[in-house]
N, C-alpha and C positions, 0 to 999 in steps of 0.2 A: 430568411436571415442566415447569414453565413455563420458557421460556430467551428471554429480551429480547436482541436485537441492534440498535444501534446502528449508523446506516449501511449500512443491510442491502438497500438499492439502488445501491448501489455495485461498482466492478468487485469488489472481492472479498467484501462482504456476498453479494450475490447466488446466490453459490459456499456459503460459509458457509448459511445459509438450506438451501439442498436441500440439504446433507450435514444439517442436523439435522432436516430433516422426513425423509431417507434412514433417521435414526437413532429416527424415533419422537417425538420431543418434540413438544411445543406450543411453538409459535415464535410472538413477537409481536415486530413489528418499529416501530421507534421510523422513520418516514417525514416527513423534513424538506419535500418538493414532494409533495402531493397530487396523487395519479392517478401518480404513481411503483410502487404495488404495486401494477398491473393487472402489473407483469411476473411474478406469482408465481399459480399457480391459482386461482381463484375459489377461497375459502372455505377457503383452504388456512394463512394465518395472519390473526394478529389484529395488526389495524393500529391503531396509535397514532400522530396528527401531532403534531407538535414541534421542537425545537430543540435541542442539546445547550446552550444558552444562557439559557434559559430553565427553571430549575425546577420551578416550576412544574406543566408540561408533564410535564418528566420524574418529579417526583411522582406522578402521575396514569399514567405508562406501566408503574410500579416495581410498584404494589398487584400482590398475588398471585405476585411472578416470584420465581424461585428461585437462578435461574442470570444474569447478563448478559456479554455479549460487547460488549465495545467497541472499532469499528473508526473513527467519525468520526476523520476528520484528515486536513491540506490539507497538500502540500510545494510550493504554488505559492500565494504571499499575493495576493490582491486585494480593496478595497474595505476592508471590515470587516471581513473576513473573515482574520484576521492568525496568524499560528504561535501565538501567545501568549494570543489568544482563543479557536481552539477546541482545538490540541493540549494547550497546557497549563492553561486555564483552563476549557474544557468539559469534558475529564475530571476535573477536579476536582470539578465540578457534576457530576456521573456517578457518582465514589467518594462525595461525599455523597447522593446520593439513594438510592445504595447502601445508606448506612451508614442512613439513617432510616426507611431499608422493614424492618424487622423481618420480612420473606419470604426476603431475599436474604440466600443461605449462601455465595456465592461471584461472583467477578468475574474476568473473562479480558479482559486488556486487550492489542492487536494496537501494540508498538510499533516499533523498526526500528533495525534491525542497527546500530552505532555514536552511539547514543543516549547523550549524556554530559555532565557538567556543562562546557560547554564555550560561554560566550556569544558566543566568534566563528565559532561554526557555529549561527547560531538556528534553523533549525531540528531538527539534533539537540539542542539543547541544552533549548526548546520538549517535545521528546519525554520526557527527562531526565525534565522539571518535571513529566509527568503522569503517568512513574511513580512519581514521589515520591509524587506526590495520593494515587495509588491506596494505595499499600505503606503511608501514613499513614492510611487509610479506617478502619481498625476492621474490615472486610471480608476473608477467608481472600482470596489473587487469585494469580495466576500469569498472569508479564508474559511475552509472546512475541515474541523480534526476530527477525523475517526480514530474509533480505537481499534483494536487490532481486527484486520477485513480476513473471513475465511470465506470457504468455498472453491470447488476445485480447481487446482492449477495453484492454491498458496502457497504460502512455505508452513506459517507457524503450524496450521494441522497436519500438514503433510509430515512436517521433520518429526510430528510426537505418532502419529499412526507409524508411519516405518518404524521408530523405535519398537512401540508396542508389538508389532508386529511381530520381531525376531529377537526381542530378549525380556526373561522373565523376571528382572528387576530395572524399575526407574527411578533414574538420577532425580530429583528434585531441588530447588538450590533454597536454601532456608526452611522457613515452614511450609512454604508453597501456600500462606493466605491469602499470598496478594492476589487483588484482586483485576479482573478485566473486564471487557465490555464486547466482545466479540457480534461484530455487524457481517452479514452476508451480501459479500460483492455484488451479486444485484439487487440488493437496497441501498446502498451506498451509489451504484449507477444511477438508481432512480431517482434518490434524493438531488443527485450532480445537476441532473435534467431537469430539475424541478426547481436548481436555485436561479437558472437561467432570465431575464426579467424583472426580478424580483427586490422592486424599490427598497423595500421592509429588510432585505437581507444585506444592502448595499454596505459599504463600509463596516461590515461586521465579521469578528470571529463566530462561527457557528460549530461545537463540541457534539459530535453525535455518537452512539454506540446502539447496539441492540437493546435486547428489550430486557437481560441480564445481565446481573453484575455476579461474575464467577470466580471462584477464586482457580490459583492452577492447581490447586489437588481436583477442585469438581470438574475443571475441563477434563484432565485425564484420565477421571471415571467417565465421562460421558463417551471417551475415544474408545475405553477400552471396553464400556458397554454396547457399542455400533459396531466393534472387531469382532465380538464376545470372548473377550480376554479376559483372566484373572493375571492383573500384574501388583508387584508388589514393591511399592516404592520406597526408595531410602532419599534419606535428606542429609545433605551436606554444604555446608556455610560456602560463600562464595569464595570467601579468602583459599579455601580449598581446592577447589575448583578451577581456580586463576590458572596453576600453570600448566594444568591439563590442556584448557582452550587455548591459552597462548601458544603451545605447541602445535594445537591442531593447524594454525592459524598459520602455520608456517611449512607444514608440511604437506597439510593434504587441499587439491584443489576448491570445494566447496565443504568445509568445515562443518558438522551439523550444529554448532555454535559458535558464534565469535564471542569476542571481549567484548562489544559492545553491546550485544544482544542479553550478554549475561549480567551487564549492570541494567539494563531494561526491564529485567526480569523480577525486577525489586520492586518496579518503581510503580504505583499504583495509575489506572488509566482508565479511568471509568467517567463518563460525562450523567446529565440524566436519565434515569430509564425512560421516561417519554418522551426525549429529546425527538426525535424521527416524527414520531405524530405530531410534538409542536410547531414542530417548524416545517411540516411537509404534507400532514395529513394523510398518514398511511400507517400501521405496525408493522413493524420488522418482524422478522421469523428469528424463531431462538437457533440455537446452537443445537439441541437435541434433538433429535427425528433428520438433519439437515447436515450430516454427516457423510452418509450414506456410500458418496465417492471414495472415501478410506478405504472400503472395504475391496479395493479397485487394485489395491495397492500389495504387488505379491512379495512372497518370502525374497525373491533373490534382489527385488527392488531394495527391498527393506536393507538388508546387507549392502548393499551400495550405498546407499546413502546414509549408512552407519561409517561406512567407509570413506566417505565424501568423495563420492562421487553420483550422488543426486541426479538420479536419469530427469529429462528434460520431461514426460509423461507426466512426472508428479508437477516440479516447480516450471509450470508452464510460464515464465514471465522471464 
């Protein structure tokens, strides 16, 4: 069976990708930067360049696939490049190219935990819209929210270890109870490959996280327990906050937070804790012990990406 992925040079394509070549399939991968799949073994899939933006393209990457998994999607807008043009308006071009391959029996679209018709969160709201595309495709699909994916090469542990790293107090934005569900990139691959088939999953939202539900003061002890940091955090309302990141957002090339990251940071994102086992038959690994890559992460990185300028070593995607 042929299985098409979308963004499958990305931190968690990548993952995705060796779990289905793990499972046998013929994998082609839809490659928006050429010389991007030298990271995958010679010979080992079938490369297609393109666009989610372009038709066309994805025309021509559809013929013969059976299966497609769709992970394109930005939570940070730059240039053209906007929530609305590729989260919800390139998976629509996705579910339609879908719908016109007369090969393709099914679609796996990758969306995120608190995705909702909600236009003053755009980028949830963005996600919302391109499960709608999909669920209206004509196409059998099953939509996957994780909640927030770490593991090396992310951003969210990455941007709080570089903090921890070079400065002795941390920002926190309210009380920091909220809470999350942090899944490790290869169970979130595995679970992908595992929805593949799967009558029982067809036509359904499926909500996953790890096996904890943490709030962000306990993520940030766990981070600075793996660095072995004593940091000391302060808390400050988001109204406060606001025009610090709106500046950042204007000045420096990769931000260590946007506006929109900073109303995300409110917003609760937790699914079942045995979501993963029910619907896949396996536990997830926690968040603590499974760090360990932070520790990768040196003083003068840390400074850069306090800086926004985020070396590509940390946010590999």
């Amino acid at each position: 069976m042929v299985v098409l992925v979308t963004g499958a040079t990305g931190f968690l394509g990548r993952q995705v990708v060796g779990e289905l070549l793990e499972h046998r399939y013929d994998v082609r991968c839809l490659v928006h930067t050429p010389g991007r799949e030298r990271m995958f073994p010679e010979d080992s899939v079938d490369v297609h360049y393109g666009s989610v933006s372009d038709p066309a393209a994805l025309a021509s990457a559809f013929l013969g696939v059976e299966s497609v998994i769709h992970l394109v999607g930005i939570i940070r807008q730059q240039g053209g490049a906007t929530f609305q043009s590729v989260n919800h308006e390139g998976t629509a071009n996705v579910a339609a190219a879908a719908r016109n391959a007369d090969s393709v029996k099914e679609i796996v679209l990758v969306s995120a935990l608190g995705a909702a018709n909600n236009p003053g969160m755009p980028y949830m709201h963005s996600k919302w819209q391109g499960e709608q595309a999909v669920a209206a495709g004509g196409v059998p699909y099953t939509i996957i929210r994780p909640s927030i994916v770490f593991g090396k090469g992310d951003e969210f542990t990455s941007m709080l270890g570089a903090l921890i790293k070079v400065s002795p107090l941390v920002p926190v934005v309210g009380t920091g109870r909220n809470r999350f569900q942090p899944i490790h990139v290869n169970d979130l691959a595995r679970s992908i490959a595992l929805t593949l088939g799967r009558a029982d999953l067809r036509n359904r939202v499926v909500e996953i996280g790890g096996p904890e539900q943490l709030s962000y003061n306990e993520l940030l002890k766990l981070i600075c327990d793996t660095l072995g940091k004593f940091r000391i955090p302060f808390h400050l309302p988001s109204w406060m906050m606001r025009p610090n990141v709106w500046l950042m957002e204007r000045v420096l090339p990769k931000p260590p937070l946007t506006s929109e990251e900073l109303r995300m940071i409110s917003v609760r994102n937790v699914a079942e804790t045995d979501a993963v086992a029910g619907f896949f038959g396996f536990n997830p690994r926690p968040v603590g012990g499974n760090l360990d890559y932070l520790k990768e992460i040196s003083f003068s990185e840390g400074i850069k990406t306090m800086a926004g300028f985020m070396p590509a070593s940390l946010r590999d995607h």
